[in-house]
Each structure stands twice: as structure tokens, then as C-alpha cells.
C-alpha positions, 0 to 999 in steps of 0.5 A: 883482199882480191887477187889480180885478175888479168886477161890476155886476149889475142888470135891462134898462135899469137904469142898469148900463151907465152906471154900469159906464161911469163907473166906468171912467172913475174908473179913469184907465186905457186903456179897453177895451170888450169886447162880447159882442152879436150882431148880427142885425138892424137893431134891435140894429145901432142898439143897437150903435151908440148904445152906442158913440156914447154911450160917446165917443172913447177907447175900444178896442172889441173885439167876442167873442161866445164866446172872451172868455178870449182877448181878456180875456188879450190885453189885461190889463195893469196901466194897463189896464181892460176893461170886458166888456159883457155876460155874459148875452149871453155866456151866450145865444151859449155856448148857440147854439154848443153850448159847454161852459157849466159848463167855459166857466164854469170858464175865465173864473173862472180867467182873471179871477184871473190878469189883470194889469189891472182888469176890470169886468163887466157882466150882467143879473139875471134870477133875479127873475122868473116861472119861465120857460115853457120848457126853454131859457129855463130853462137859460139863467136857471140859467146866468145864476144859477150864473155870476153866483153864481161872479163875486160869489164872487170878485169884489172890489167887487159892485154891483146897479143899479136905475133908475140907482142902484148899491147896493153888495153886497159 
């Protein structure tokens, strides 16, 4: 049997972490962090570790920027939630490191309907917004929208959260 797959959708500072948080915290299961962040400053150190300050104890964190398949195979298991942290980030490192996107794409896709554990996953909507000014910046707000229209398709609960409210959408 699959675990759950969830999928927590909402803009910068949202309340999407936190509610992501929480509902793992429902699941009453061993609770696994996996972060996509970078850092590379001092800013985002700070960041990093507030995160985890905030989170508390009883959580395994597991820091991928890139192989996230691997981790997430690595540690389903069925009294076992991973909470991925975040897709949007993922994206940004696909895209440093020149992958692959739409196969990357294609891979987590067929690895999260195979997982054993429930996994919840975190991203920024950024689909809402002005058309940005430049190709990059373009491509990767086409990414985030194609990735995030392929985890919504398969995902069993969908939620957008803006200032702190969950709106359930599927």
C-alpha cells in the first residue's frame, strides 16, 4: 500500500511551512525533514536555523539539494512522514546545476506514487504575479507551474495557504 501524498501550496511567508508542520505532526508518525535550501550566505544560515529551531526536537533532517529521489526512497516507510521543504528551491538548484528538469520532473512524479510512508510537500506559488522581466526568471516560474500542476494532478489532499489560512483544494 502507498503512503498519502499532500501538497501544501502558498506565497512567501504564507503560513505554508507551519501548516505543513502541523499536519505532520497529525500524522503521529516519525517525522522526517527533508530541505532543499542552499545555503549561501549568512542570511539564509539564520534562516536554516530558525527553521529548525522552530521545528523542535523529534525530527530527522535530511539536507538534498538535488537527489531528493534518493532520500525520499531512502526513507519511506510506512510509520514514517517526510516532509520535503521546499520544491521551489529544488527547482532553483535543478537549474543551477543544469539537470534535466522535465525528466527530474518525471522522476520524483514516479517516485512519490511508489513511496510506502506519507509524504507532504511544501512549494511556493509564484504563478500569481507580474510576468517576470527575464528569461530565467521566466523558465523557472514555468517549471514551478508545470511541476506544481503534475503534483496537484496526483496528489491525494491539496492545500493553498495564505496569511496562515489552509484552503483545501482538492
Amino acid at each position: 500500500m502507498n503512503g498519502q501524498i499532500t501538497f501544501v501550496l502558498g506565497g512567501a511567508r504564507s503560513g505554508k511551512s507551519r501548516f505543513a508542520e502541523k499536519l505532520v505532526f497529525e500524522t503521529g508518525s516519525h517525522k522526517i525533514y527533508l530541505a532543499t535550501s542552499q545555503a549561501f550566505d549568512q542570511e539564509m544560515l539564520d534562516r536554516i536555523e530558525k527553521h529548525q529551531s522552530d521545528r523542535g526536537a523529534g525530527w530527522v533532517t535530511v539536507e538534498e539539494p538535488v537527489d531528493i529521489n534518493r532520500v525520499l526512497k531512502s526513507s519511506s516507510e510506512p510509520d514514517n512522514v517526510i516532509l520535503l521543504d521546499c520544491l521551489t528551491l529544488w527547482i532553483s538548484n535543478l537549474m543551477m546545476a543544469e539537470k534535466d528538469i522535465p525528466s527530474a520532473f518525471s522522476d520524483l512524479c514516479e517516485t512519490l506514487t511508489s513511496l510506502e510512508g506519507d509524504v507532504i510537500l511544501v512549494s511556493n506559488e509564484v504563478g500569481q504575479g507580474i510576468v517576470p522581466d527575464n528569461a530565467m526568471a521566466r523558465a523557472f516560474r514555468d517549471h514551478a507551474g508545470l511541476l506544481h500542476q503534475e503534483i496537484a494532478a496526483l496528489a491525494d489532499e491539496v492545500y493553498f495557504v495564505t496569511a496562515g489560512l489552509p484552503q483545501k483544494l482538492k
